[in-house]
N, CA, C and O atoms as a DFTB+ gen file, in Angstrom:
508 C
 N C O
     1  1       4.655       9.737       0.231
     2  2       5.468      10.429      -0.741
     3  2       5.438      11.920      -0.440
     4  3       4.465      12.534      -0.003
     5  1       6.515      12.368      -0.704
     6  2       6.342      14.179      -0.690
     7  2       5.381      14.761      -1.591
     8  3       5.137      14.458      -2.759
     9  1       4.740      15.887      -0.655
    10  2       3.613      16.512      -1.375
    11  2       4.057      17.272      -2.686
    12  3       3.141      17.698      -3.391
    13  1       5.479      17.512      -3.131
    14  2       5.631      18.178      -4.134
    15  2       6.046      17.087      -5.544
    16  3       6.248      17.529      -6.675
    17  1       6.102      15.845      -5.235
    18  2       5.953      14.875      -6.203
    19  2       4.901      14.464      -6.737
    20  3       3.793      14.245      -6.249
    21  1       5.435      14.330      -8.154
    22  2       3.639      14.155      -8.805
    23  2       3.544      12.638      -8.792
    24  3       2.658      12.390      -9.610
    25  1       3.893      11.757      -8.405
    26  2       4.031      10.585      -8.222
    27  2       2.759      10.332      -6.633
    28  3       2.860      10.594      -5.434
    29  1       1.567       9.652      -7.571
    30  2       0.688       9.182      -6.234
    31  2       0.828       7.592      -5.707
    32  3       1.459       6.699      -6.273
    33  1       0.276       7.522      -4.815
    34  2       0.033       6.233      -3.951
    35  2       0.105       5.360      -5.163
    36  3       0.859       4.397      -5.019
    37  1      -0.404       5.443      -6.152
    38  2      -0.829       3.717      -6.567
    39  2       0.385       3.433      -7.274
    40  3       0.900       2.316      -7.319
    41  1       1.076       5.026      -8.124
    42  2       2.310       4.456      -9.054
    43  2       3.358       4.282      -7.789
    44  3       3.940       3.200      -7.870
    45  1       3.666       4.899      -6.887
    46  2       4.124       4.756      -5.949
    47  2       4.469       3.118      -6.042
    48  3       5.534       2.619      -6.404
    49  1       3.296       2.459      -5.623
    50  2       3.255       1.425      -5.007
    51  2       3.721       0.156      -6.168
    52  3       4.453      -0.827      -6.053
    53  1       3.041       0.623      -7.131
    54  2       3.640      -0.118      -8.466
    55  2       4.750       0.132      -8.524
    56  3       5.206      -0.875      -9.066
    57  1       5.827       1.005      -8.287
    58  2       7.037       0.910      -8.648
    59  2       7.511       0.105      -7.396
    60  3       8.247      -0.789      -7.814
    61  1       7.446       0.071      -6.598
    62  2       7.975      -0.517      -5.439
    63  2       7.588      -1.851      -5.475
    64  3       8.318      -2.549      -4.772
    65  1       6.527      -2.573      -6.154
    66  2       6.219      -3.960      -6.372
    67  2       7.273      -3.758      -7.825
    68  3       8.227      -4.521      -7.973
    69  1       7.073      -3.028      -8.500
    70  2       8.253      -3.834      -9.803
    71  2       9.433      -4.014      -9.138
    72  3       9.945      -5.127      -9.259
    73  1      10.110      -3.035      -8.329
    74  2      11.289      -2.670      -7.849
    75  2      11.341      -4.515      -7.081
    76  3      11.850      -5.501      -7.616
    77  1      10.873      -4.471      -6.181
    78  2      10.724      -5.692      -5.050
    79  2      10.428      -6.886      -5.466
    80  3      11.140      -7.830      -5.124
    81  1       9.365      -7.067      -6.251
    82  2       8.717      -8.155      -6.598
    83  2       8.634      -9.117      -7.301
    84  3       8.615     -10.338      -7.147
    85  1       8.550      -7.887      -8.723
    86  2       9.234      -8.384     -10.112
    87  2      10.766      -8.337     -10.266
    88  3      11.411      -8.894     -11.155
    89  1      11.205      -7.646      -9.343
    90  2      13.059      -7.731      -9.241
    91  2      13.616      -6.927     -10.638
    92  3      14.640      -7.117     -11.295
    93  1      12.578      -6.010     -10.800
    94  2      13.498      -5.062     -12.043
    95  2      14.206      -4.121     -11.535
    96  3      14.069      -3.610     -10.423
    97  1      15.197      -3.808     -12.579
    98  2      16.431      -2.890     -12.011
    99  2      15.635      -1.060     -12.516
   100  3      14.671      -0.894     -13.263
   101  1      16.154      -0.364     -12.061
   102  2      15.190       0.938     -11.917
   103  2      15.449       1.402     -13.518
   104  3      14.996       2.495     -13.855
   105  1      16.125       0.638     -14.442
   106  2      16.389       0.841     -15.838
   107  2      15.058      -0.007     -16.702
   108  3      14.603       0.309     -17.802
   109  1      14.691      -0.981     -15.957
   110  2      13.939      -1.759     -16.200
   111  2      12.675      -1.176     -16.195
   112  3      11.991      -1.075     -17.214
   113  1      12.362      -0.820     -15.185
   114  2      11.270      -0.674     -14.180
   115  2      11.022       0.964     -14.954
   116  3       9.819       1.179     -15.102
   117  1      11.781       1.941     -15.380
   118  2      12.047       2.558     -16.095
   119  2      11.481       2.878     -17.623
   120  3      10.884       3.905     -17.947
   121  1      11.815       1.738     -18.498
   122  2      11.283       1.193     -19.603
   123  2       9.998       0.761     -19.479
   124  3       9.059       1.129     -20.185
   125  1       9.954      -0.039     -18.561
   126  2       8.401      -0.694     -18.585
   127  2       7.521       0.876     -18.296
   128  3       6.971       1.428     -19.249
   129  1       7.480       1.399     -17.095
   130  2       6.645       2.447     -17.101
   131  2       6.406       3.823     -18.317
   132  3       5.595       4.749     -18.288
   133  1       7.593       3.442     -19.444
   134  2       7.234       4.409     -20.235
   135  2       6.470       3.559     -21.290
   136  3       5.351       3.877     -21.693
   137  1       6.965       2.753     -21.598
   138  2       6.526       1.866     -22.858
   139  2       5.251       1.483     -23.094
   140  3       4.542       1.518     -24.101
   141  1       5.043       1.013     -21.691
   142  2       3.214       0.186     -21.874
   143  2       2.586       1.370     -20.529
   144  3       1.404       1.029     -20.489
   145  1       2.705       2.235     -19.725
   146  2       1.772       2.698     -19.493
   147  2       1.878       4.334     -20.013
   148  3       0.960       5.134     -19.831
   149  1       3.248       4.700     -20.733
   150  2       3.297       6.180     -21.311
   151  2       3.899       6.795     -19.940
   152  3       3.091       7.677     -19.648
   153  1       4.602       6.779     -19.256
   154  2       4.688       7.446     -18.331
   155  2       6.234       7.411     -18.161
   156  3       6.863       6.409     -17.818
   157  1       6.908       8.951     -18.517
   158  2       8.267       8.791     -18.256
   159  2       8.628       9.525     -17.259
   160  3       8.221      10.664     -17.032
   161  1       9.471       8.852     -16.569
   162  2      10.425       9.139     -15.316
   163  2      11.509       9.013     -15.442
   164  3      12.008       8.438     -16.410
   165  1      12.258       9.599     -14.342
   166  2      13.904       9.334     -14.670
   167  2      14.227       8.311     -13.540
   168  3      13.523       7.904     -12.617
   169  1      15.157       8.101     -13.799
   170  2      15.898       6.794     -12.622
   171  2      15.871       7.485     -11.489
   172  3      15.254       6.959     -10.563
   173  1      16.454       8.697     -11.274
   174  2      16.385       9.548     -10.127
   175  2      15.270       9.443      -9.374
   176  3      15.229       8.832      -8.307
   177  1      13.844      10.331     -10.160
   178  2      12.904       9.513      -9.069
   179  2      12.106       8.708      -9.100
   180  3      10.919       8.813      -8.792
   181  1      12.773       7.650      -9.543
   182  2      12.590       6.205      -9.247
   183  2      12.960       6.022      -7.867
   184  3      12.405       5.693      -6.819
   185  1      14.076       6.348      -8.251
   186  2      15.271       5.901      -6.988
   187  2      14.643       6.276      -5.619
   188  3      14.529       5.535      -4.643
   189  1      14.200       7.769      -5.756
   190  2      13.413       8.456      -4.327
   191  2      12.567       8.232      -4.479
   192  3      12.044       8.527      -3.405
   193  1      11.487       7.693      -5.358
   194  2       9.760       7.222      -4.782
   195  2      10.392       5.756      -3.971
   196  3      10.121       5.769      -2.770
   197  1      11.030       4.749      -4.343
   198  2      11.521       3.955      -3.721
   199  2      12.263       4.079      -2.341
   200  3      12.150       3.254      -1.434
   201  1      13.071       5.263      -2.295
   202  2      13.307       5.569      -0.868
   203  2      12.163       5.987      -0.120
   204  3      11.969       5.378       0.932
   205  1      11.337       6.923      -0.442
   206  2      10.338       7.228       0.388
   207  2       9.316       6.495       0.753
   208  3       8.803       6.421       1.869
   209  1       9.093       6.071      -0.008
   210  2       8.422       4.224       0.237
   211  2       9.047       3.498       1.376
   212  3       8.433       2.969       2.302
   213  1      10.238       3.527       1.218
   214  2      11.368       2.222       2.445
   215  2      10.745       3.046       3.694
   216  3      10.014       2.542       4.547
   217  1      11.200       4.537       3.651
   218  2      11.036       5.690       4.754
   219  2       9.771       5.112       5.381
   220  3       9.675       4.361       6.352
   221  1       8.910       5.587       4.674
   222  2       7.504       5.883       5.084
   223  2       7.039       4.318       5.653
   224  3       6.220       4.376       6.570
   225  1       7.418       3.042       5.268
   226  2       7.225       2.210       5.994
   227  2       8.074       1.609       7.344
   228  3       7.767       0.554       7.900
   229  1       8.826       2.193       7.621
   230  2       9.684       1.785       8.683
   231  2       8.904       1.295      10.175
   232  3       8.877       0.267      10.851
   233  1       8.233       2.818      10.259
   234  2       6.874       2.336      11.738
   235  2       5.880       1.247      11.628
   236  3       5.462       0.553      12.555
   237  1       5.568       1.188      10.434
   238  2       4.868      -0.288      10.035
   239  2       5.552      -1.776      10.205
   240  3       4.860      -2.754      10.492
   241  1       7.185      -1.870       9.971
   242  2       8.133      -2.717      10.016
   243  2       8.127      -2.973      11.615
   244  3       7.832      -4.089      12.043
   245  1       8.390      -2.131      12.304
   246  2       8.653      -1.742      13.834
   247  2       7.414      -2.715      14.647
   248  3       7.655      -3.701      15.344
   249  1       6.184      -2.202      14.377
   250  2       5.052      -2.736      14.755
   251  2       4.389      -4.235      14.049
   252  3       3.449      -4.924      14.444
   253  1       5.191      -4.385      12.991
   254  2       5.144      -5.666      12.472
   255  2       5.931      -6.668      13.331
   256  3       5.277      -7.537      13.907
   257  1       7.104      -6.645      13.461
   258  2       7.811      -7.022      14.242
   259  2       7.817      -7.313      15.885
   260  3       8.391      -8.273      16.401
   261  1       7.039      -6.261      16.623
   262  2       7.016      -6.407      17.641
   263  2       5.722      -7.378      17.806
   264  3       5.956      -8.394      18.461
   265  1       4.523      -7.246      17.365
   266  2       3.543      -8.688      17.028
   267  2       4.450      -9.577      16.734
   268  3       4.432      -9.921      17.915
   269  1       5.108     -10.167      16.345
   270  2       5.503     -11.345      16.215
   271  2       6.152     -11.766      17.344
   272  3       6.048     -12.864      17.890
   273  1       6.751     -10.936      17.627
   274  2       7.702     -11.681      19.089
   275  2       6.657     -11.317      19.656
   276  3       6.367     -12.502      19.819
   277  1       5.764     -10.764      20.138
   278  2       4.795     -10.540      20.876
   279  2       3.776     -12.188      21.062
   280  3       3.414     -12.870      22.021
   281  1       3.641     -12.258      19.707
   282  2       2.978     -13.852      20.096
   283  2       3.525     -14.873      20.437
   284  3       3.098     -15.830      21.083
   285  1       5.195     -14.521      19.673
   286  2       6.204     -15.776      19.902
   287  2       6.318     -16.153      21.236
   288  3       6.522     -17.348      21.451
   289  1       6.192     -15.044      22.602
   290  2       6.439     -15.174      23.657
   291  2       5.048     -15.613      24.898
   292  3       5.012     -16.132      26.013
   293  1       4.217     -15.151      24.091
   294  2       2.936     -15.034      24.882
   295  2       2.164     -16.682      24.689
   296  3       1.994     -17.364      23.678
   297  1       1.728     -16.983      26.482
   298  2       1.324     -18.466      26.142
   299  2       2.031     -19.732      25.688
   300  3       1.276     -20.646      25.354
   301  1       3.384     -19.967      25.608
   302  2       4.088     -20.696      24.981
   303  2       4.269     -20.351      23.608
   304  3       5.357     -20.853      23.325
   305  1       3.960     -19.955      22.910
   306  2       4.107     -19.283      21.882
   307  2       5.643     -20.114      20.744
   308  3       6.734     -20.396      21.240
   309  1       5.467     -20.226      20.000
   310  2       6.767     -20.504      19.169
   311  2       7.353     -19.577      18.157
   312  3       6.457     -19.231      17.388
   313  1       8.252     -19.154      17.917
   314  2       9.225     -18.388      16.908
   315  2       9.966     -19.165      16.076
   316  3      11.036     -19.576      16.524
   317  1       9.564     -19.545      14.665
   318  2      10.799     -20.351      14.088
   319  2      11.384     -19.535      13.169
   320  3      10.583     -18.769      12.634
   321  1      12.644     -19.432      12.766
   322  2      13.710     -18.962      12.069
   323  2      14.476     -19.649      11.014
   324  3      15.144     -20.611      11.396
   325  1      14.520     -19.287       9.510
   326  2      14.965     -19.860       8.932
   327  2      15.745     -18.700       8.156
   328  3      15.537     -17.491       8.251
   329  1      16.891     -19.491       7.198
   330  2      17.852     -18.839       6.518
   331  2      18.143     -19.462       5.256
   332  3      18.363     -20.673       5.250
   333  1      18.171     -18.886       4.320
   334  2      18.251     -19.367       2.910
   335  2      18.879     -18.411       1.944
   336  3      18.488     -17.275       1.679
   337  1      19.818     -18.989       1.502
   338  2      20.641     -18.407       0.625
   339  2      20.203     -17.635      -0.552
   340  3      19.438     -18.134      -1.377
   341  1      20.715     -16.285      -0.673
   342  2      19.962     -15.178      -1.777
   343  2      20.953     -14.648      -2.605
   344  3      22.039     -14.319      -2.128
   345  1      20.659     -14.509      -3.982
   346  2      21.411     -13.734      -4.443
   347  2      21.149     -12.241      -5.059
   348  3      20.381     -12.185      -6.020
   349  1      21.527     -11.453      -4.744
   350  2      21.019     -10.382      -4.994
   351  2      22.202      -9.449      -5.690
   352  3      22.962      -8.755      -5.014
   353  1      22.258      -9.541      -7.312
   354  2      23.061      -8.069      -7.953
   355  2      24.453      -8.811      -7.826
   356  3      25.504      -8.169      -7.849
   357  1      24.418     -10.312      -7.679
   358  2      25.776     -10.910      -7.669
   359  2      26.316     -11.096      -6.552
   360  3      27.406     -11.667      -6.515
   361  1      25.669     -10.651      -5.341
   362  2      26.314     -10.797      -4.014
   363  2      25.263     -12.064      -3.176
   364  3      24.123     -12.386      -3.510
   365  1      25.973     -12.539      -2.169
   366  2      25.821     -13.406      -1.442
   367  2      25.297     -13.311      -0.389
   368  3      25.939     -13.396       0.658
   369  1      23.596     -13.049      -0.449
   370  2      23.119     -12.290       0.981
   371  2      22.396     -13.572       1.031
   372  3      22.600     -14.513       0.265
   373  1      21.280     -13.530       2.275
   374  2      20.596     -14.841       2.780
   375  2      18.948     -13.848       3.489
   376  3      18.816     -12.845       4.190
   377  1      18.080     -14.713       2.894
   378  2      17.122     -14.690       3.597
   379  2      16.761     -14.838       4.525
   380  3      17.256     -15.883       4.950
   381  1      15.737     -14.144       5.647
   382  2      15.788     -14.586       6.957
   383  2      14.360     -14.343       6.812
   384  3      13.805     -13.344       6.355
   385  1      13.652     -15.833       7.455
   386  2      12.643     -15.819       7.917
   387  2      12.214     -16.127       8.893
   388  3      12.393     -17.293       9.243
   389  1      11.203     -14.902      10.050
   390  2      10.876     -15.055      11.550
   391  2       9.111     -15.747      10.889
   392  3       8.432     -15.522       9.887
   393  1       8.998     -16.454      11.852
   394  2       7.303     -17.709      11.763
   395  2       6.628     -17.863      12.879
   396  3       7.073     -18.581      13.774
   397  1       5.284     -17.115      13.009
   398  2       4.744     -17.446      14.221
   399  2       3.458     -18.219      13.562
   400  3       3.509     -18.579      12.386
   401  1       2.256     -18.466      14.408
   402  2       1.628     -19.268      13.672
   403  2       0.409     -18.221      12.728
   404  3      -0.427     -18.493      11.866
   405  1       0.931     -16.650      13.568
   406  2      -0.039     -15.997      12.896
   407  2       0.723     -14.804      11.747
   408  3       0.090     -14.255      10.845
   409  1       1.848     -14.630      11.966
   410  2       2.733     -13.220      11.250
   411  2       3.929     -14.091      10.815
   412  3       4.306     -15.091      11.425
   413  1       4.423     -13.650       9.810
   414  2       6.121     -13.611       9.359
   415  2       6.808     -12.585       8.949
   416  3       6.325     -11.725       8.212
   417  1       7.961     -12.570       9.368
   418  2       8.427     -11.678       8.389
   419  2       9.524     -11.914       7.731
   420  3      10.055     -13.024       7.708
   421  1       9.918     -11.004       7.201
   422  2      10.842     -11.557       5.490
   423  2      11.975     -10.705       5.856
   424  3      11.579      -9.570       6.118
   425  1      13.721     -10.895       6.010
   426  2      14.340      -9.662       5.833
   427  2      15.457     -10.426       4.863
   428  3      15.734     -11.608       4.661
   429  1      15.936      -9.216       4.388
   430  2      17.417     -10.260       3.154
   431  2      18.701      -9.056       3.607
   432  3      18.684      -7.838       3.786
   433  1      19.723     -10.074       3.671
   434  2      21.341      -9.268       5.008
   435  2      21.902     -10.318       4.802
   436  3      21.706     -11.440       4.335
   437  1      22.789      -9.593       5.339
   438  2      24.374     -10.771       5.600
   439  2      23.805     -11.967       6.492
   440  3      22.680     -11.988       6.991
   441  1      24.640     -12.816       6.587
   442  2      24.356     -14.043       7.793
   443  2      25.258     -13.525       8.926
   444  3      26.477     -13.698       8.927
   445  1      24.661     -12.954       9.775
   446  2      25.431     -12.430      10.737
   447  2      24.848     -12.815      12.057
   448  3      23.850     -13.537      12.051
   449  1      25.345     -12.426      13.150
   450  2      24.772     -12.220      14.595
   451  2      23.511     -10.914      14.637
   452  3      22.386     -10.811      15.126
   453  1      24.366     -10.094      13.881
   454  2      23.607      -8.339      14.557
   455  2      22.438      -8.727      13.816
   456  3      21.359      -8.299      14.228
   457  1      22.458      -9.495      12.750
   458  2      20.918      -9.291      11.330
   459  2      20.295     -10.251      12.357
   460  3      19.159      -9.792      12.472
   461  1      20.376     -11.260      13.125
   462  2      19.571     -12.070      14.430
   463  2      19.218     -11.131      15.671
   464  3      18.268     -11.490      16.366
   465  1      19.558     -10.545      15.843
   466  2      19.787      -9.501      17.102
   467  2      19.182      -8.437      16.931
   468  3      18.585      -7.744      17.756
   469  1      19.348      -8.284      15.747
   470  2      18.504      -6.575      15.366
   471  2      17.143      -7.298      15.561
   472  3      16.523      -6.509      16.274
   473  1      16.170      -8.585      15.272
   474  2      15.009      -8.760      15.459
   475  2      14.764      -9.757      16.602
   476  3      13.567      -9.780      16.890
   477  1      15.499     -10.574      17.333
   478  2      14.953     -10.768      18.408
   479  2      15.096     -10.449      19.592
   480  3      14.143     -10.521      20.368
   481  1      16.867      -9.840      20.157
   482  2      17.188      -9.698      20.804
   483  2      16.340      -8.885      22.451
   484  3      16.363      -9.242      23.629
   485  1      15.549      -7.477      21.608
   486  2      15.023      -7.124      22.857
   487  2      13.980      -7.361      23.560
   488  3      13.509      -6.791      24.544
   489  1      13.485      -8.753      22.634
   490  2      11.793      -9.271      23.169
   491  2      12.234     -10.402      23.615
   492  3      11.816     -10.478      24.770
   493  1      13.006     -11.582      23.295
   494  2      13.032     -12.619      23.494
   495  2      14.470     -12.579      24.752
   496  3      14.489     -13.564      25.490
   497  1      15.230     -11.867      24.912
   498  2      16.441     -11.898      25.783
   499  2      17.424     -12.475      24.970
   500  3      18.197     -13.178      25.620
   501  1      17.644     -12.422      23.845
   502  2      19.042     -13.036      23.193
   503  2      20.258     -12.170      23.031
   504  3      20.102     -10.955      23.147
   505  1      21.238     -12.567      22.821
   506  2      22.241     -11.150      22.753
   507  2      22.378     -10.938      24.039
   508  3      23.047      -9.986      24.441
């Protein structure tokens, strides 16, 4: 988080599990943090502890990712892929899940080529 936000690591992280987890809307997530722990915020930075959160984990995503195809490939290794229908805010997105026997990961996108491609393409040779 930026050093000039008074927002630390742990509410940080609590908002980003309500945001993600519990699936509250930042009106929600909003209410709850004033009501039962006294703590008011505005949607605004809601909105940016939640971006800076996405930010700040990206190199973690990167290196998450590359372990997985990393094992998928190494030794015979297996990668399984699954897709399951999501709804998110009324729209029609799909889950994608990469499975090795030791890492997964979780992403939610269109059913597309590029949302396959953006994660296996430059380890495995696809695309």
């Amino acid at each position: 988080m930026g050093e000039w936000r008074l927002i630390g690591g742990n509410l940080a992280a609590l908002i980003v599990h309500l945001r993600l987890r519990s699936r509250l809307s930042l009106r929600g997530t909003q209410e709850l943090l004033r009501e039962v722990l006294g703590i008011p915020l505005s949607v605004g930075v809601l909105q940016q502890c939640f971006e800076e959160a996405a930010a700040s984990a990206s190199p973690l995503e990167d290196a998450l990712v590359e372990g997985l195809l990393a094992e998928a490939t190494a030794d015979g290794g297996v990668l399984y892929i699954d897709e399951t229908s999501w709804k998110e805010r009324g729209e029609a997105l799909w889950l994608w899940t990469f499975v090795t026997t030791l890492s997964v990961c979780f992403y939610v996108g269109q059913r597309t080529i590029e949302m396959l491609d953006n994660v296996i393409s430059p380890t495995l040779g696809a695309g």
